[in-house]
DSSP file (Angstrom, degrees, kcal/mol; ACC not computed):
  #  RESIDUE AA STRUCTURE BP1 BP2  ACC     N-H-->O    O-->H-N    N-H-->O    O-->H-N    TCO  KAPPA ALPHA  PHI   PSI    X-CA   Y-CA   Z-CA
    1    1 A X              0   0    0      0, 0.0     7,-3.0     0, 0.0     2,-0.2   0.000 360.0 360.0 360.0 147.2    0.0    0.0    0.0
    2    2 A X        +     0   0    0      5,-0.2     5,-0.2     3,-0.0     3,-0.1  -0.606 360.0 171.2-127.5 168.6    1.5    3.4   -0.9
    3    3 A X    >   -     0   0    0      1,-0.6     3,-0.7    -2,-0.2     2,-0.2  -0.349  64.4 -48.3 175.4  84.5   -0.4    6.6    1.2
    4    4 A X  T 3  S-     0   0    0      1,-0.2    -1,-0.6    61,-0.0    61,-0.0  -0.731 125.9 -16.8  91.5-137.9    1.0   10.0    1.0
    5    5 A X  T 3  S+     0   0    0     -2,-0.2     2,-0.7    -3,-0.1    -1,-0.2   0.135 119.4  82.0 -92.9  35.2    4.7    9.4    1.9
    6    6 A X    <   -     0   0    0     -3,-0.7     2,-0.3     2,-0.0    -3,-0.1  -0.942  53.4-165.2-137.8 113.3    4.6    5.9    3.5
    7    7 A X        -     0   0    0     -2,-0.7     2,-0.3    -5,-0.2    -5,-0.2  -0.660  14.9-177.6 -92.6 169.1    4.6    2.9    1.8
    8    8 A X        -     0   0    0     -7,-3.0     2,-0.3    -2,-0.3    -2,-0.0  -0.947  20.1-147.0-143.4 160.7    3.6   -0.3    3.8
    9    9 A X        -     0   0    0     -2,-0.3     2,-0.3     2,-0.0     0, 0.0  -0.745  16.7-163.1-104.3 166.7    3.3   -4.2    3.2
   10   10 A X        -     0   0    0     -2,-0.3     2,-0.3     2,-0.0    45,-0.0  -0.785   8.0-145.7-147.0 164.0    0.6   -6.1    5.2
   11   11 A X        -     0   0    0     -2,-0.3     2,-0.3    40,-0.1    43,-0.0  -0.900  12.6-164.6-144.8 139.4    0.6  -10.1    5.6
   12   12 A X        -     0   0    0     -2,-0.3     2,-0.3    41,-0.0    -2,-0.0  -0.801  28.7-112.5-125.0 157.2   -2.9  -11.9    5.7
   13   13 A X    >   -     0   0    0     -2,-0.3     3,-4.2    64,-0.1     4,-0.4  -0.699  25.6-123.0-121.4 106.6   -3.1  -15.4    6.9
   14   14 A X  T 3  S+     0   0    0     -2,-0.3    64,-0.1     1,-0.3    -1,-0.1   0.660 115.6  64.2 -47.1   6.6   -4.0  -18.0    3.9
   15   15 A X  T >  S+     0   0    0     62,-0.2     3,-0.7     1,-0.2    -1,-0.3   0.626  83.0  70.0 -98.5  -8.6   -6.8  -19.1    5.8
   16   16 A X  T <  S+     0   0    0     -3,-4.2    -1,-0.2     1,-0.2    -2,-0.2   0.868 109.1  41.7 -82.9 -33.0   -8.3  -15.2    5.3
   17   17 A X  T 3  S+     0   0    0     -4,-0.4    15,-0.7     1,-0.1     2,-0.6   0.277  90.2 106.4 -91.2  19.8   -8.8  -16.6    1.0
   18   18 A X  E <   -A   31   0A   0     -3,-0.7    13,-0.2    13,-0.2    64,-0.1  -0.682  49.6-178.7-114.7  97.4  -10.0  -19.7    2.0
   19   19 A X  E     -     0   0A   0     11,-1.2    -1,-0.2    -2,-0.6    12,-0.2   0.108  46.1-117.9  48.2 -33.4  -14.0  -20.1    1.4
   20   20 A X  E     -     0   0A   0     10,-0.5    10,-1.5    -3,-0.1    -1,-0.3  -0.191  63.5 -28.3  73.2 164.6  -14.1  -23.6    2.7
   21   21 A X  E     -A   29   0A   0      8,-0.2     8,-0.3     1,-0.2     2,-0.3  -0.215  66.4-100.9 -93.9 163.3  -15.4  -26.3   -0.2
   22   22 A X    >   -     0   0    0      6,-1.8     3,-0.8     3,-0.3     6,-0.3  -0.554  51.2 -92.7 -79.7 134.9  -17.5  -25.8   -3.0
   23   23 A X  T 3  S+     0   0    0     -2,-0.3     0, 0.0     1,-0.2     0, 0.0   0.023 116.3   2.3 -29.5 162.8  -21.3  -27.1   -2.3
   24   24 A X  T 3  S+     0   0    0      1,-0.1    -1,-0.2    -3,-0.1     2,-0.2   0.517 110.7 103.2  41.9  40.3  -21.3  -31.0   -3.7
   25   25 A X    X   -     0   0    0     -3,-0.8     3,-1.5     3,-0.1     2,-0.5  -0.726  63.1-162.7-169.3  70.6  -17.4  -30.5   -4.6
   26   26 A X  T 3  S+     0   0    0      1,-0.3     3,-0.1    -2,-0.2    -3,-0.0  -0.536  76.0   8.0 -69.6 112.8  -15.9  -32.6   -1.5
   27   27 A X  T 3  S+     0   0    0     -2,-0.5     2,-0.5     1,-0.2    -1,-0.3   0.574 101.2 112.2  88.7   1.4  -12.3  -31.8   -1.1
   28   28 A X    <   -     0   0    0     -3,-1.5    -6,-1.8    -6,-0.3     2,-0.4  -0.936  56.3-152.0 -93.9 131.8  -12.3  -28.9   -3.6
   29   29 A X  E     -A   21   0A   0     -2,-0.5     2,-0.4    -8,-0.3    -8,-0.2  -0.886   7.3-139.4-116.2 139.5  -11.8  -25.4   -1.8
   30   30 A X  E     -     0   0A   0    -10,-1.5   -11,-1.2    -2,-0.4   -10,-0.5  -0.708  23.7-173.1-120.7 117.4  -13.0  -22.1   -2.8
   31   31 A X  E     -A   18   0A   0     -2,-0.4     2,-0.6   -13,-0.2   -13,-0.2  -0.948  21.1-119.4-124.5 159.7  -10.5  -19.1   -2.4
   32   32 A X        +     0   0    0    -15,-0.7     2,-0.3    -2,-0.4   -14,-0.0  -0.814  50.4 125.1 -73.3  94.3  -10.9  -15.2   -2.9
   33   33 A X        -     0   0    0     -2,-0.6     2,-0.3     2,-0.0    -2,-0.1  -0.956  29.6-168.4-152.0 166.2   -8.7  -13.2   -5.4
   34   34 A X        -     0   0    0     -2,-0.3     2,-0.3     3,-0.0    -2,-0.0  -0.964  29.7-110.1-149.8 147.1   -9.9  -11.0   -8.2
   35   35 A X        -     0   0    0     -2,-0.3    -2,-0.0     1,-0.1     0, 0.0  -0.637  19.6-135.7-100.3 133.3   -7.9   -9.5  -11.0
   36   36 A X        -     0   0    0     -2,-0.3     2,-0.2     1,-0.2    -1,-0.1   0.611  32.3-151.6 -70.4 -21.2   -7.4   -5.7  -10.6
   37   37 A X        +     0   0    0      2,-0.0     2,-0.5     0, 0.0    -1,-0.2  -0.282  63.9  11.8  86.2-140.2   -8.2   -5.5  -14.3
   38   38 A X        -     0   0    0      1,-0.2     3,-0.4    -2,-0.2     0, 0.0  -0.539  61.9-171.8 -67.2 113.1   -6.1   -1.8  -16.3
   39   39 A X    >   +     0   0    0     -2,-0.5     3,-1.7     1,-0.1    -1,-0.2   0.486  63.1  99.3 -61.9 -14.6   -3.5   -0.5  -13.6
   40   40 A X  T 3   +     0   0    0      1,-0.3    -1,-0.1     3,-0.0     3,-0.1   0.409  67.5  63.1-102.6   1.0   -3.0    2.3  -15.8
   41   41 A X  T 3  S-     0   0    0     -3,-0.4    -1,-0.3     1,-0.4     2,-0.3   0.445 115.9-107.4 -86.7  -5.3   -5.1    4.2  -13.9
   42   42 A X    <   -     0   0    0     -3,-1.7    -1,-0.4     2,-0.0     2,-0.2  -0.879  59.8  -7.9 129.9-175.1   -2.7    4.0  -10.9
   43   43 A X        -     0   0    0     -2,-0.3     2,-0.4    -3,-0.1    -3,-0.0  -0.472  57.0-151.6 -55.9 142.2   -2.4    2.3   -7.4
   44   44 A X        -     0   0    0     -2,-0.2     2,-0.5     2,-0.0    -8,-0.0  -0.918  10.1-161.2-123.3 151.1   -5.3    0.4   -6.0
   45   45 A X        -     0   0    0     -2,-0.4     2,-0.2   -44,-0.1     0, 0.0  -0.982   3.6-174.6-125.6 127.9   -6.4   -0.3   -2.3
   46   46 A X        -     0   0    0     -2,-0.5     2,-0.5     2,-0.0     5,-0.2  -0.866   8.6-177.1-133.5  95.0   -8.6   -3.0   -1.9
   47   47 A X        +     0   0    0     -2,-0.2     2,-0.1     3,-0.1    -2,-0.0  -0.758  23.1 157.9 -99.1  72.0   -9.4   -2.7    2.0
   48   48 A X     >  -     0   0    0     -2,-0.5     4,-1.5     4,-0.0     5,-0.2  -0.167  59.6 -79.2-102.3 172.2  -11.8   -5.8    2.8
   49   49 A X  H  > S+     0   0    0      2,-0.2     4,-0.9     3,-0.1     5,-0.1   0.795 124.2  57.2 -41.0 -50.5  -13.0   -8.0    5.6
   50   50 A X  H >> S+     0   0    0      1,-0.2     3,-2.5     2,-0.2     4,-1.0   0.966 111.1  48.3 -63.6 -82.5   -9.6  -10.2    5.5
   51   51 A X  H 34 S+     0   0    0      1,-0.3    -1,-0.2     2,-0.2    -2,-0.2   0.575 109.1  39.8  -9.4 -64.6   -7.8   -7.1    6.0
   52   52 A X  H 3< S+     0   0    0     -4,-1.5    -1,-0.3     1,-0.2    -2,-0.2   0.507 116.4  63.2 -84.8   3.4   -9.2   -5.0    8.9
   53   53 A X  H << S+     0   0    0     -3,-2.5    22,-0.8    -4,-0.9    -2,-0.2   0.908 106.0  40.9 -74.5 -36.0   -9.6   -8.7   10.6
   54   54 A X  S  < S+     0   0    0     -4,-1.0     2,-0.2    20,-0.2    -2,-0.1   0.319 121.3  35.6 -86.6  -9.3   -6.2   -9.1   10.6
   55   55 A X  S    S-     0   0    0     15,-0.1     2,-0.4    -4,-0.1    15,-0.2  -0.766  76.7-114.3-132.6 169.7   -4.8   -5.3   11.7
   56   56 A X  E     -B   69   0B   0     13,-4.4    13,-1.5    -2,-0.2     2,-0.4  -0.947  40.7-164.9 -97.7 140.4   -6.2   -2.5   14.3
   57   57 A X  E     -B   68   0B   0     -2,-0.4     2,-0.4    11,-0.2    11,-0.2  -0.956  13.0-166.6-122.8 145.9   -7.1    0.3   11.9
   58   58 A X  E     -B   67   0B   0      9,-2.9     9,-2.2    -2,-0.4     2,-0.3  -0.921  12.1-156.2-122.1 110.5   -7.7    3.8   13.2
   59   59 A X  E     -B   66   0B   0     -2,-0.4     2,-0.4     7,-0.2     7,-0.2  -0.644   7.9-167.7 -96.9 163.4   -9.3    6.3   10.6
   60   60 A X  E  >> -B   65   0B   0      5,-1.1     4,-1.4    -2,-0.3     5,-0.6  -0.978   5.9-178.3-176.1  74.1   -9.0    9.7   10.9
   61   61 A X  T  45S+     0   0    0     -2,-0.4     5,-0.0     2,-0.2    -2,-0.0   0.506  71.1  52.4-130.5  44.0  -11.2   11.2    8.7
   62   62 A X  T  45S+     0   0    0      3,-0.1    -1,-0.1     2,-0.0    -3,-0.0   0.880 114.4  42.6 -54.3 -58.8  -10.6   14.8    9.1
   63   63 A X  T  45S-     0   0    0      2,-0.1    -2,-0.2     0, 0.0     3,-0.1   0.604 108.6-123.7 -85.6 -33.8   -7.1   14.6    8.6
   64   64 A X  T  <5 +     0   0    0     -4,-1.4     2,-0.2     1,-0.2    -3,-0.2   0.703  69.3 128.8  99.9 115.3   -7.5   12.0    5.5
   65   65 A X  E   < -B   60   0B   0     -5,-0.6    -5,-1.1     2,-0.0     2,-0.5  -0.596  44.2-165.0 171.3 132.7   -5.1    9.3    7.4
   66   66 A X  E     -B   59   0B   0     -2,-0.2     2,-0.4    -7,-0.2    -7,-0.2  -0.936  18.3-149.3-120.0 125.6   -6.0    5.7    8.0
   67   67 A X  E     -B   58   0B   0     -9,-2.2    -9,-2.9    -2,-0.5     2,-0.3  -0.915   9.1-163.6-115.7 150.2   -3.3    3.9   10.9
   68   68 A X  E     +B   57   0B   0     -2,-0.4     2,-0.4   -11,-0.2   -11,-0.2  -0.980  15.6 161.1-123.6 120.6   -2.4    0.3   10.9
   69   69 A X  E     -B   56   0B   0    -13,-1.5   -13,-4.4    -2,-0.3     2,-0.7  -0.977  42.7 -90.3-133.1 149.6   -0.8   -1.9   13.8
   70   70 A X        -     0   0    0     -2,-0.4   -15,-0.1   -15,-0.2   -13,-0.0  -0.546  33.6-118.5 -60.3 104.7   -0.6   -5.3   14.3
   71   71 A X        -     0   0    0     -2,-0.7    -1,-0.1     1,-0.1     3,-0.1   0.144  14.5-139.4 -49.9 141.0   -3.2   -7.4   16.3
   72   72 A X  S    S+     0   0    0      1,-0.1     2,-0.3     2,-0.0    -1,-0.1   0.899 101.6  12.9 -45.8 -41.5   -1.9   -9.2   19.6
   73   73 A X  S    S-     0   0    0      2,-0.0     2,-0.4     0, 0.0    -1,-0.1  -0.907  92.4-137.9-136.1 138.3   -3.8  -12.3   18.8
   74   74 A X    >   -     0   0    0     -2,-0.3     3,-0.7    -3,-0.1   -20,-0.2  -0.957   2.2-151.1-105.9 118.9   -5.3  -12.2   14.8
   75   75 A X  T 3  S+     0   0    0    -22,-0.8   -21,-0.1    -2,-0.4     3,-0.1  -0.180  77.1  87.8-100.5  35.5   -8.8  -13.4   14.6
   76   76 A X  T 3  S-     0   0    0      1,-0.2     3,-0.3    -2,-0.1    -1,-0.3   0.379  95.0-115.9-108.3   1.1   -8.4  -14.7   10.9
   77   77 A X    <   -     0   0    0     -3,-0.7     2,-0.5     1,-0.1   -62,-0.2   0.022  40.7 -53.5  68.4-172.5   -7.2  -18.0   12.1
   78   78 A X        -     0   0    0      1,-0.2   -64,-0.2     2,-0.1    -1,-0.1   0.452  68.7-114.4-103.5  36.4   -4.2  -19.8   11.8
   79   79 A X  S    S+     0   0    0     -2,-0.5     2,-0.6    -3,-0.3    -1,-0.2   0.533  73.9 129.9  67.1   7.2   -3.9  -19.6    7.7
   80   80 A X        -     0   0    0    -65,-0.1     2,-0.4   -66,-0.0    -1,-0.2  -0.697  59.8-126.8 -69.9 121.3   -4.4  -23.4    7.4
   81   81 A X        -     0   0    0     -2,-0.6   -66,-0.1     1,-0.2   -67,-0.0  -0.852   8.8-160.5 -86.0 144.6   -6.9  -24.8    5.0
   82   82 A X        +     0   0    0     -2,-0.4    -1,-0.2   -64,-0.1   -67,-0.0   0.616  64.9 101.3-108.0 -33.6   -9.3  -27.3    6.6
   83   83 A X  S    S-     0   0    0      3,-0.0     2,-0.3     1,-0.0   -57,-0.0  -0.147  72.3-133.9 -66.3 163.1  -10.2  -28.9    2.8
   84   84 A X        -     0   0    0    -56,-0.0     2,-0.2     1,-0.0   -55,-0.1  -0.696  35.2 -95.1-102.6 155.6   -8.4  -32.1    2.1
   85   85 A X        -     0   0    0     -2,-0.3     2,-0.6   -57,-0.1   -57,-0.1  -0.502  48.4-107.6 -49.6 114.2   -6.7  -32.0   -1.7
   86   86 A X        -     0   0    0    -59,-0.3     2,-0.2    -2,-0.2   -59,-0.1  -0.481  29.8-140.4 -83.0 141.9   -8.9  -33.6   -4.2
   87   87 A X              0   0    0     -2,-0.6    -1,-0.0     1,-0.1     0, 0.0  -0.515 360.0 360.0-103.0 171.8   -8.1  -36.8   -5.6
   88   88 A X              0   0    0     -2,-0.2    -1,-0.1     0, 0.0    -2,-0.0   0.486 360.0 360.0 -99.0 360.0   -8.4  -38.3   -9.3
């Protein structure tokens, strides 16, 4: 994430894309990503569930200014997926 003059990385926990299996589709697992589609327009912030689960955010929105720290304990769980690997 870029914001003003601070850039930042953030870390989500694989378990934050994982969806759990698709109805009738035992052992197949359903994850979350979406293609950002023309950058040319710039940087993008896509600031979702997985995200503020995973940080403390404090907005500020006088001042325009969004603050990030890391939670003691992260309530996204422990980035494992629970599906088993489907077999042929």
């Amino acid at each position: 994430m870029r914001s003003g003059h601070v850039s930042m990385n953030v870390t989500l926990p694989a378990g934050s894309f994982n969806l759990g299996e698709y109805p009738g589709q035992l052992g197949i697992c359903q994850a979350v990503f979406n293609s950002p589609g023309n950058m040319d327009a710039g940087s993008l912030w896509i600031i979702g569930s997985p995200l503020l689960k995973a940080y403390y955010t404090v907005w500020d929105g006088l001042n325009h200014k969004i603050g990030w720290a890391t939670l003691k304990s992260p309530s996204g769980g422990d980035g494992q997926c629970t599906c088993k690997p489907a077999t042929a």
